[in-house]
C-alpha positions as CSV (number, residue, x, y, z in Angstrom):
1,X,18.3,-20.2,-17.6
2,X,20.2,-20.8,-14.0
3,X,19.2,-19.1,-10.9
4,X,21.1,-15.7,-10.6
5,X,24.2,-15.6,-8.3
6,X,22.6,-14.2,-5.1
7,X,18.8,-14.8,-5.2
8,X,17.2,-16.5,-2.4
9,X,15.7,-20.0,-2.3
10,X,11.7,-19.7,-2.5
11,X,10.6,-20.1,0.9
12,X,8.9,-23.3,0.6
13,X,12.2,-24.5,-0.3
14,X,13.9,-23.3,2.8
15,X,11.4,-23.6,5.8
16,X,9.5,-26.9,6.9
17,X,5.5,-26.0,7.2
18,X,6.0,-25.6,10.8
19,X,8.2,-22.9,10.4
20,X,6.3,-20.7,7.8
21,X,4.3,-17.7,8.4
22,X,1.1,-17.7,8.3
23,X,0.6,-16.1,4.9
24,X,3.4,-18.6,3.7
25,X,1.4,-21.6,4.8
26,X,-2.3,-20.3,3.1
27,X,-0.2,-19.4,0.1
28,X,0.7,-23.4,0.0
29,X,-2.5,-24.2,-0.7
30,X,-3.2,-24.9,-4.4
31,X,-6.8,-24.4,-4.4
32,X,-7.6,-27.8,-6.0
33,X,-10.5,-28.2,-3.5
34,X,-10.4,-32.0,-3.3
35,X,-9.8,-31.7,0.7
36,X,-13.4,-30.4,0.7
37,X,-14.4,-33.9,-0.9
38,X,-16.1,-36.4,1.1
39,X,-14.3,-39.3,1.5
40,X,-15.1,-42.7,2.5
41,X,-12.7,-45.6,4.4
42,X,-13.3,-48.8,3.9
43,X,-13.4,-50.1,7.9
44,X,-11.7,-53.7,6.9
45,X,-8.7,-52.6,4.5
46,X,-8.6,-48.8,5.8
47,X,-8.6,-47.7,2.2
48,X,-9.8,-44.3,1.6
49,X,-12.2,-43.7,-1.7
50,X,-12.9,-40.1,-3.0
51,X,-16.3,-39.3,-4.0
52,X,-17.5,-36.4,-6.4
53,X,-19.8,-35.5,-3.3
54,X,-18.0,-32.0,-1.7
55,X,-19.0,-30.3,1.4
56,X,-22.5,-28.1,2.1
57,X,-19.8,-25.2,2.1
58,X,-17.9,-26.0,-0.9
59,X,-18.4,-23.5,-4.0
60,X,-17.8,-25.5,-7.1
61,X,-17.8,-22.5,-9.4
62,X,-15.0,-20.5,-7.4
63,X,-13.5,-24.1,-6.0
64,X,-13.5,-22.1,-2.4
65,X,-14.9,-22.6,0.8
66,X,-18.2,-20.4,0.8
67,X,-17.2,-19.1,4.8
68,X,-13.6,-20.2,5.0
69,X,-12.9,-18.3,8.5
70,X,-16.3,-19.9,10.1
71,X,-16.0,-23.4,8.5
72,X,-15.2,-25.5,12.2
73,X,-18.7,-23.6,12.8
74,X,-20.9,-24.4,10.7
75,X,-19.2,-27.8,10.0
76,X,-18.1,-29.5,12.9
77,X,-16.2,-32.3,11.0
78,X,-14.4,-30.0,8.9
79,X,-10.7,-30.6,9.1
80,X,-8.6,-28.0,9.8
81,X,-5.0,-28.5,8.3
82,X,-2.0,-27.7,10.3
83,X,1.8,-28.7,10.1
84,X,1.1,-31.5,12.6
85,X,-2.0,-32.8,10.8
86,X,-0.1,-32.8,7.3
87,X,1.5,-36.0,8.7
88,X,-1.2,-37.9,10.2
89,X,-4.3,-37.4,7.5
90,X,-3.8,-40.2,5.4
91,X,-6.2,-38.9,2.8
92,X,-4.3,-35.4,1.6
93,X,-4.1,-35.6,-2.3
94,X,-0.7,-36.4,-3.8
95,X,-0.5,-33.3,-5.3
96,X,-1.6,-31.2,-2.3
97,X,1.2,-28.9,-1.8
98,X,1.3,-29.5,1.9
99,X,1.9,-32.6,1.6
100,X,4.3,-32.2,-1.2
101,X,6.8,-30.2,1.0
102,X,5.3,-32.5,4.0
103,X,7.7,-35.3,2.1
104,X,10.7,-33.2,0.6
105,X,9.2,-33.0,-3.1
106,X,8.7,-29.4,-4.6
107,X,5.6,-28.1,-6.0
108,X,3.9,-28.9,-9.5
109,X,4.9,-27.0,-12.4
110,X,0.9,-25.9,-13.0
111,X,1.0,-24.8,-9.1
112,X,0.9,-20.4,-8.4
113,X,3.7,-20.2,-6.2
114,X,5.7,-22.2,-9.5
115,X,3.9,-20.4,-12.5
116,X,2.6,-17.3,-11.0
117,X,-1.1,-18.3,-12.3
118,X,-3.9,-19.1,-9.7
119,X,-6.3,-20.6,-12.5
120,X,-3.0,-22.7,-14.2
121,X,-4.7,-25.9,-11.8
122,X,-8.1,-26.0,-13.4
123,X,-7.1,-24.9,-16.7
124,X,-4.6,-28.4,-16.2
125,X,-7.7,-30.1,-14.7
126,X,-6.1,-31.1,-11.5
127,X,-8.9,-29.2,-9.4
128,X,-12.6,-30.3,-8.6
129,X,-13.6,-27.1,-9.9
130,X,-17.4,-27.7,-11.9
131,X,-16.7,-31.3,-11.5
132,X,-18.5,-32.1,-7.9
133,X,-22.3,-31.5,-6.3
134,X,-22.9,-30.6,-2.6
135,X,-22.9,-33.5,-0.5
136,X,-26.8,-32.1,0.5
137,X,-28.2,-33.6,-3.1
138,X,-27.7,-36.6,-2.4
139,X,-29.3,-39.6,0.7
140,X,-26.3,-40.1,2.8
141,X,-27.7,-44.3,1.9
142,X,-26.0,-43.4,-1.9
143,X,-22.7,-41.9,-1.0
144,X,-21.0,-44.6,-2.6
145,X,-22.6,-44.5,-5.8
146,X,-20.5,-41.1,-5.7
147,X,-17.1,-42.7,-5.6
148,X,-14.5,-41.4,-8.1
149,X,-11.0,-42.2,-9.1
150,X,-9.6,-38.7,-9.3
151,X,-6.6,-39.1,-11.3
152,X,-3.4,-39.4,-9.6
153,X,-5.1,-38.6,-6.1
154,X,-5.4,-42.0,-4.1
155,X,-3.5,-41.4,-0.8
């Protein structure tokens, strides 16, 4: 069925992230979790490896940040994402929505905005949700025993 004579363009469609409000640009965020992974560059090649290690503040069970508005806080080296940084952090996920409309691609079929269901991503597996301990288990001497290939997510 085509689109209706008349109805709008969604708006991540029709703004670039710099442009969006700030509801717009929270909403872009699939809840996938993998930006709370820690992640590990290798300092001769500059690749970057994903571990199953997530932050002290990462919730596996709700795949949310446990204090999302005090997270720069409590962790210094937290990363907070904003249209400028969407270009320059070389480890986003390919399927992280930012960086999706970052690069002119639309959003996954499984992703809320698309479907209209926030659990459609770990229902798909393409979250960390249940999958990932805190990074606090484990001697920071054995973070690489934690590397992952998360499917489809290599930068």
């Amino acid at each position: 069925m085509g689109r209706l004579e008349g109805m709008t363009q969604p708006f991540w469609k029709t703004k670039s992230l710099g442009q969006m409000t700030s509801q717009e640009w929270e909403s872009l965020c699939d809840g996938c979790g993998k930006c709370c992974l820690l992640k590990l560059e290798d300092e001769d090649t500059g690749e970057i490896a994903y571990t199953r290690l997530h932050c002290r503040l990462f919730d596996s069970a709700t795949c949310q940040c446990a204090d999302y508005q005090n997270r720069k806080k409590i962790v210094e080296d937290c990363v907070i994402l904003t249209p400028q940084k969407v270009e320059e952090i070389r480890w986003m996920p390919k399927t992280c929505g930012y960086r999706l409309i970052h690069e002119g691609k639309d959003l996954p079929d499984w992703h809320h905005l698309v479907c209209g269901d926030h659990n459609r991503i770990h229902e798909e597996g393409h979250s960390i949700r249940e999958r990932t301990v805190s990074e606090d288990t484990v001697f920071e001497e054995d973070t690489e025993d934690w590397i992952v290939d998360w499917e489809g997510n290599e930068p």
